[in-house]
VEXNUTOR-594732 format. One record per residue (C-alpha): x, y, z; residue in three letters; residue number from 1. Coordinates in pm, whole numbers, padded with zeros to 5 digits. Each point is the difference from the previous one (the first is absolute). Layout:
<atoms>
atom xx=X&yy=Y&zz=Z&rest=ALA&nr=NUM
...
</atoms>
This chain:
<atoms>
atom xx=00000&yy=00000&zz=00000&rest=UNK&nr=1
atom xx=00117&yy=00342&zz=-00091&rest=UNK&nr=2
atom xx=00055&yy=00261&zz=00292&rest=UNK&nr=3
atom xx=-00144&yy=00330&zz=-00146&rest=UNK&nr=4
atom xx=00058&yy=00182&zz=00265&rest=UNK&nr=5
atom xx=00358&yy=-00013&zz=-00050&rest=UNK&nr=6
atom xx=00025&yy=00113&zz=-00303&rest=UNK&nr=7
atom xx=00022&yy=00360&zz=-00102&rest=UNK&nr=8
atom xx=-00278&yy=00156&zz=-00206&rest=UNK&nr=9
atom xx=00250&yy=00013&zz=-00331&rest=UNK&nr=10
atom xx=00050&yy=-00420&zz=00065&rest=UNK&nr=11
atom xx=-00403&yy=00002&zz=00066&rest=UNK&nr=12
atom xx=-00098&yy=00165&zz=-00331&rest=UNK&nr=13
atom xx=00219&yy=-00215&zz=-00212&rest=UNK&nr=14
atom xx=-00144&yy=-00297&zz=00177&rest=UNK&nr=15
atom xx=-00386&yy=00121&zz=-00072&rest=UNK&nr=16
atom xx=00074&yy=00103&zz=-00299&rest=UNK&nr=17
atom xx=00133&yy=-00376&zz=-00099&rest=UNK&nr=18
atom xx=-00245&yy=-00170&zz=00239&rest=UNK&nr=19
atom xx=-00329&yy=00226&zz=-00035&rest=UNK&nr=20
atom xx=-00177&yy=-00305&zz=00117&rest=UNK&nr=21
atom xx=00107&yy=-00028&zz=00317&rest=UNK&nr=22
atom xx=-00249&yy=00230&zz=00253&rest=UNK&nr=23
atom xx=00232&yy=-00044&zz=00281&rest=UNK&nr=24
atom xx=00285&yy=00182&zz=-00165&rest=UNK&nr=25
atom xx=-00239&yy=00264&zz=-00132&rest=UNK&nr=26
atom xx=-00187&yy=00002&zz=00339&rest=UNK&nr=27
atom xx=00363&yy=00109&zz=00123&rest=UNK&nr=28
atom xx=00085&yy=00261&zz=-00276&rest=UNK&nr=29
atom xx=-00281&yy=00200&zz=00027&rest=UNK&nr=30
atom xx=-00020&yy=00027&zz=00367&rest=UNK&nr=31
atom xx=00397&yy=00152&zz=00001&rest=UNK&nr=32
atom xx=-00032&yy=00358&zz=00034&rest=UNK&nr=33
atom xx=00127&yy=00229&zz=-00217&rest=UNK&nr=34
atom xx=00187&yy=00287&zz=00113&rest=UNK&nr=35
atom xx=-00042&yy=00218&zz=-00295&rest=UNK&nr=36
atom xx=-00340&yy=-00054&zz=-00071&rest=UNK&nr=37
atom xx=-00280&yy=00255&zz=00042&rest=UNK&nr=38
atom xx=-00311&yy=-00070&zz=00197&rest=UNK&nr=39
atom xx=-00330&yy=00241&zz=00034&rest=UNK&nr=40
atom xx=-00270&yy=-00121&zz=00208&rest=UNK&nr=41
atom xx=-00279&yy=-00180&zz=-00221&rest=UNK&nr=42
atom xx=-00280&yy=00218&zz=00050&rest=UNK&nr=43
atom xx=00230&yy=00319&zz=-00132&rest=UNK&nr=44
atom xx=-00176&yy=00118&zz=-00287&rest=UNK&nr=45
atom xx=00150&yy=-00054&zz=-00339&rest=UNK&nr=46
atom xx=00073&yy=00336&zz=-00042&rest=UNK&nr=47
atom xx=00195&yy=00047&zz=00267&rest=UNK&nr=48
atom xx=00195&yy=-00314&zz=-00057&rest=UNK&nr=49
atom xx=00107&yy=00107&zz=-00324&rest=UNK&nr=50
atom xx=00135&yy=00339&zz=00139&rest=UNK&nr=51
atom xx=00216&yy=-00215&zz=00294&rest=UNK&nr=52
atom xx=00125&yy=-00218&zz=-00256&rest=UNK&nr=53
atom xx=00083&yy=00291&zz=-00279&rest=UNK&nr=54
atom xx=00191&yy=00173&zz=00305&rest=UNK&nr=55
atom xx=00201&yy=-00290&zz=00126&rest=UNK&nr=56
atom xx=00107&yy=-00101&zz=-00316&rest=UNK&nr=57
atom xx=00066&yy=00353&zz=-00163&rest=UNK&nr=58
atom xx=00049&yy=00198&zz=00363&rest=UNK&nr=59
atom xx=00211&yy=00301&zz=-00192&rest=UNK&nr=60
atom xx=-00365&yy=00110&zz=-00189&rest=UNK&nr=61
</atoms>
């Protein structure tokens, strides 16, 4: 049995990726967080999400 949790998320992709079957591996992938992703609260209207997002991405404007 493979140890997921041991392996870093670059070693995790390639294994999903190759193994897209397996839902423990992609159980594990998807529940590593991400430090550079961005996160608004669901109920933030769609608006307003795509204003956060424009200014993360393209803070200078």
């Amino acid at each position: 049995m493979t140890n997921f949790k041991e392996m870093s998320l670059k070693e995790l992709r390639k294994y999903v990726l190759a193994n897209r079957q397996d839902q423990e591996a992609w159980d594990e992938f998807v529940s590593r967080p991400r430090p550079n992703a961005i996160t608004v609260p669901a109920d933030t209207p769609l608006e307003e999400q795509e204003r956060i997002l424009r200014e993360t991405i393209n803070p200078s404007k």
